[in-house]
C-alpha positions as CSV (number, residue, x, y, z in Angstrom):
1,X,0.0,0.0,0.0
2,X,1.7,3.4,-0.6
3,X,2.6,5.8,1.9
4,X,-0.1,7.7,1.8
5,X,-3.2,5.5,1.6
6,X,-1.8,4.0,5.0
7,X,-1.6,7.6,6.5
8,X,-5.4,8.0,5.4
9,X,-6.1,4.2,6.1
10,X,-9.8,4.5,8.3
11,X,-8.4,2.1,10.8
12,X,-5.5,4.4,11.3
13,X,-7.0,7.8,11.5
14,X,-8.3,8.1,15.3
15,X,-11.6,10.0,17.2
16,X,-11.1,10.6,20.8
17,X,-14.1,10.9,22.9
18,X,-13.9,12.6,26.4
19,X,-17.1,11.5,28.9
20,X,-17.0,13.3,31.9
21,X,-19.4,14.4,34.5
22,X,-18.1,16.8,37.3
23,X,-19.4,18.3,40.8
24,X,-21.1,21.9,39.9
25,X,-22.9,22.7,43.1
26,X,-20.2,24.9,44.6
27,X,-18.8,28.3,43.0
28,X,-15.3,26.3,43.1
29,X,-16.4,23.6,41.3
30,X,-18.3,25.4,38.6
31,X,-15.1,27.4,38.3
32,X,-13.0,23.8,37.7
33,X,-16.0,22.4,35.0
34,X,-15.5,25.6,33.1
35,X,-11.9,25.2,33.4
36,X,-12.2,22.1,32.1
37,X,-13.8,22.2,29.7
38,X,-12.4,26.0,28.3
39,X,-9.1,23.0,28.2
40,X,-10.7,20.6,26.2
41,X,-11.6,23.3,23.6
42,X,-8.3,24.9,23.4
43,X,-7.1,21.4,22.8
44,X,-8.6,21.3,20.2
45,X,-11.7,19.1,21.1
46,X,-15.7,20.0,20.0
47,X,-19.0,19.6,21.9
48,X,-20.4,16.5,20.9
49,X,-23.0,16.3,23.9
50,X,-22.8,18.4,27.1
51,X,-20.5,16.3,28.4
52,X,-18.8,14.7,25.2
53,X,-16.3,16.0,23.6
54,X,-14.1,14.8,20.8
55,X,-11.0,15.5,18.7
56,X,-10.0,13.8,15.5
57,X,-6.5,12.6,15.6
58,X,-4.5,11.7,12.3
59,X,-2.9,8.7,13.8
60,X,-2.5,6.7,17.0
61,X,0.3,8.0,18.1
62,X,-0.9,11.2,17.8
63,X,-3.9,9.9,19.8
64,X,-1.8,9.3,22.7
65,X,0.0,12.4,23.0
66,X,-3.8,14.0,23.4
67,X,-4.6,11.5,25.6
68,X,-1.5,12.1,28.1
69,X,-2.9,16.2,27.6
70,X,-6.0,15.4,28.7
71,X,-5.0,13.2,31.9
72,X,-2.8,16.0,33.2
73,X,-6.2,17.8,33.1
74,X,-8.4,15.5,34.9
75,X,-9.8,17.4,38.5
76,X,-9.6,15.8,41.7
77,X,-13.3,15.3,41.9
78,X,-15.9,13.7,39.2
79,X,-15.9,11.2,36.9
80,X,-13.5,12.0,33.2
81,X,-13.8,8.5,30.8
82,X,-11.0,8.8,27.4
83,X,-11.9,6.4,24.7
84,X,-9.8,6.4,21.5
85,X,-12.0,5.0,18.5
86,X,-11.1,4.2,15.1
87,X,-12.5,6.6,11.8
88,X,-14.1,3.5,10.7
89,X,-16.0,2.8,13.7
90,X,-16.8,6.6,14.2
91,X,-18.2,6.6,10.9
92,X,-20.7,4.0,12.0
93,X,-22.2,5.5,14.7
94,X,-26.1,6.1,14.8
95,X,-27.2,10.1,15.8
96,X,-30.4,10.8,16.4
97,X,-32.4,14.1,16.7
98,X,-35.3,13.3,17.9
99,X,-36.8,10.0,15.5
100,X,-34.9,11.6,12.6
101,X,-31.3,10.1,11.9
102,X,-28.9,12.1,10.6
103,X,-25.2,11.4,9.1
104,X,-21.9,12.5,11.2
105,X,-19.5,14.8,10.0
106,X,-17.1,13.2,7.6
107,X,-13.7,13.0,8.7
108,X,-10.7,15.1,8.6
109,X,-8.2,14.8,6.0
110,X,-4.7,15.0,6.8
111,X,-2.9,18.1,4.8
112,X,0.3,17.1,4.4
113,X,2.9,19.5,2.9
114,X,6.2,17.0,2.9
């Protein structure tokens, strides 16, 4: 396979997916949710759900360096779950709006310049 079908390979090309639910019935802890989550969106992350967010990732390695971002980030309290998901089984997942189904966004492609 050449070079760069592999890089664009849908098995490859990651999604990660940030669940978390946090303590917000004190000042303090509103103030470390919004810190939180003002992280995740500077890392580069998007609101999938109130709680969700995800990141695409153009490889697996590149996954993990997001990943060990995120774990630095985790709060003492509450409940933060990481799962790193493959483009292909991203691409399969079932959204919902109400009864009506509607498609994902397609994934990101990789701009490479060397």
């Amino acid at each position: 396979m050449p070079l760069y079908l592999d890089r664009l390979n849908e098995y490859r090309i990651m999604w990660i997916m940030v669940l978390f639910d946090l303590p917000t019935e004190t000042a303090e802890e509103r103030k470390i949710y919004a810190q939180f989550r003002k992280q995740l969106l500077k890392s580069g992350f998007t609101m999938f759900q109130f709680s969700i967010y995800i990141r695409h990732c153009s490889s697996r390695e590149n996954r993990d360096v997001h990943i060990a971002r995120i774990e630095k980030l985790v709060p003492e309290k509450g409940h933060v779950g990481i799962i790193g998901i493959t483009d292909k089984q991203f691409g399969d997942i079932k959204i919902f709006h109400g009864k009506k189904a509607i498609k994902p966004k397609s994934g990101y492609i990789q701009l490479e310049l060397f």
